[in-house]
C-alpha positions as CSV (number, residue, x, y, z in Angstrom):
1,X,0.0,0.0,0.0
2,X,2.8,2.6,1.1
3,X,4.4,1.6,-2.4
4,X,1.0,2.5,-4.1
5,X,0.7,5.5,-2.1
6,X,4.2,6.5,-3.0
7,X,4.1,6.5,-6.6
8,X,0.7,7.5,-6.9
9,X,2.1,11.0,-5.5
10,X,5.5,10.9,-7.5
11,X,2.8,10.2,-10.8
12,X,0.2,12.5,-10.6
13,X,0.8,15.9,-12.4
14,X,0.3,19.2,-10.1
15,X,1.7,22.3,-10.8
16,X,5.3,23.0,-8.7
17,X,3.9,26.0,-7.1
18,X,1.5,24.2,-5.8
19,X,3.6,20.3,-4.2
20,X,6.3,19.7,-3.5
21,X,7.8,16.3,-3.3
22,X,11.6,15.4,-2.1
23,X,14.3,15.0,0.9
24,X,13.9,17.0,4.0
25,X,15.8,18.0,6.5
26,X,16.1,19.1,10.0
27,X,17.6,21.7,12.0
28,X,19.6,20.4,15.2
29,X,17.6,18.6,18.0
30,X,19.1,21.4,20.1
31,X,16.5,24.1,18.2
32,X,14.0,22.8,19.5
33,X,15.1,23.6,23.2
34,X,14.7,27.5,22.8
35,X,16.4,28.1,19.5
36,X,13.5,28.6,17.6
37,X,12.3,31.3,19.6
38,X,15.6,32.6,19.2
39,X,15.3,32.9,15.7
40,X,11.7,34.1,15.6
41,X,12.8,37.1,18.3
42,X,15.7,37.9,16.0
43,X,13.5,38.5,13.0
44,X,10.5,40.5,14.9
45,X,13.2,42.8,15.8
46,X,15.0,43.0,11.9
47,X,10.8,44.0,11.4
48,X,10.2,40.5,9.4
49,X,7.7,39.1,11.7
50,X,4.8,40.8,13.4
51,X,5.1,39.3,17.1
52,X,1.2,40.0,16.8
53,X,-0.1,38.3,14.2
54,X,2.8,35.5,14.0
55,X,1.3,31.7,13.6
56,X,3.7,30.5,16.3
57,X,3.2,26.8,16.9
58,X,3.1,25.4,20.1
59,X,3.9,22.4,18.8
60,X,7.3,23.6,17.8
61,X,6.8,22.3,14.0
62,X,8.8,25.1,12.6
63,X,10.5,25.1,9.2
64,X,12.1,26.6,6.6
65,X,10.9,26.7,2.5
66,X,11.9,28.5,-0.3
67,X,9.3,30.9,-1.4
68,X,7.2,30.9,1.2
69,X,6.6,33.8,3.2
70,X,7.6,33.7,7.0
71,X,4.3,33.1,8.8
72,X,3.3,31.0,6.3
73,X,1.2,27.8,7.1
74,X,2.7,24.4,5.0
75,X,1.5,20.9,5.3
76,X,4.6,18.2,5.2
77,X,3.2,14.9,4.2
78,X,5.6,11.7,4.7
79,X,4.9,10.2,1.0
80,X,5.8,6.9,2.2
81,X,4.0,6.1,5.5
82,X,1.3,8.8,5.1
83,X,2.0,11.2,8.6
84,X,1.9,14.3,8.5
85,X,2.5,17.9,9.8
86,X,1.7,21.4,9.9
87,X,4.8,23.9,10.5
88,X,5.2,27.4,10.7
89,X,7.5,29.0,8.5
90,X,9.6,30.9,11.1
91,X,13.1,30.9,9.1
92,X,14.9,31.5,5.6
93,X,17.6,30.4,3.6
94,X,20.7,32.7,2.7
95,X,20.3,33.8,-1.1
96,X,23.9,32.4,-1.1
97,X,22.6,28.9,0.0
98,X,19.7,28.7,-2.8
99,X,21.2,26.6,-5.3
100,X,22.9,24.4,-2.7
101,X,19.6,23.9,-0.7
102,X,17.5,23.6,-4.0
103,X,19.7,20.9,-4.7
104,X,19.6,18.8,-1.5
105,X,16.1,19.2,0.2
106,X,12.8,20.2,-0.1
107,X,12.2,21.0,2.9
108,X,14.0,21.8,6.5
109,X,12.0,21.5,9.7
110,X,12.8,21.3,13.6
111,X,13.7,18.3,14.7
112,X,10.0,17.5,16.7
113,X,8.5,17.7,13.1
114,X,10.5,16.0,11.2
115,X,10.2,12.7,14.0
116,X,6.5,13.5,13.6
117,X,6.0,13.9,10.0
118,X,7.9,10.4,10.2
119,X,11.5,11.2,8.8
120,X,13.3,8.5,10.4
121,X,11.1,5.7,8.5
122,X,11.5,7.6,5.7
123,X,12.7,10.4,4.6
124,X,10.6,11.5,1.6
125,X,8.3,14.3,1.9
126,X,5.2,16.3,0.4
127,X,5.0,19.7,0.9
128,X,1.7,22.0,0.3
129,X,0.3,25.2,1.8
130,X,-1.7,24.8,4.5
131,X,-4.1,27.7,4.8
132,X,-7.1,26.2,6.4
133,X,-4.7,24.2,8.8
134,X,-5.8,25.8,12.4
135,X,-2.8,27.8,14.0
């Protein structure tokens, strides 16, 4: 069934602005102990992130995506065995990074999503927005 599942979703034609399927990645475990806040503090105060209307997850399912704005809501779909999460975008990659990043992953997350979205069965993700996902 996973197999099915699988290349069902690696198969079916969607436009790329609107799936994303590939490697993810995490940040270290360590993040997820304060660092995240860290991060978010340090952009309300560069005036990226409105402290106010910020979708901050209490969770801790942060993550990091290319073209998505910070605040933004995505779903992360394990295409193998079929968990999922919703993360916050709370972080951004270097312009200098792009191609490298591009190149490797799809996605990055904190550690506590990536366990939960089920990276260490497998790591091969789906990534979509996730507007109607509830903060």
């Amino acid at each position: 069934m996973t197999v099915l599942l699988a290349a069902t979703l690696i198969m079916t034609p969607i436009a790329s602005d609107q799936l994303e399927i590939g490697a993810g990645a995490y940040y270290a475990q360590s993040y997820d102990n304060g660092g995240w806040e860290r991060i978010i503090e340090r952009r309300v105060g560069w005036g990226q992130i409105d402290p106010e209307t910020f979708p901050y997850s209490a969770d801790g399912y942060y993550c990091v995506h290319p073209g998505s704005q910070l605040g933004a809501r995505l779903r992360v779909m394990n295409a193998i065995t079929g968990e999922e999460v919703v993360c916050t975008v709370a972080d951004a990659v270097a312009p200098r990074d792009m191609a490298h990043w591009r190149n490797s992953v799809v996605i990055e997350m904190s550690y506590a999503a990536f366990v939960a979205a089920g990276g260490k069965q497998s790591n091969r993700f789906v990534v979509t927005r996730a507007e109607d996902a509830p903060a």
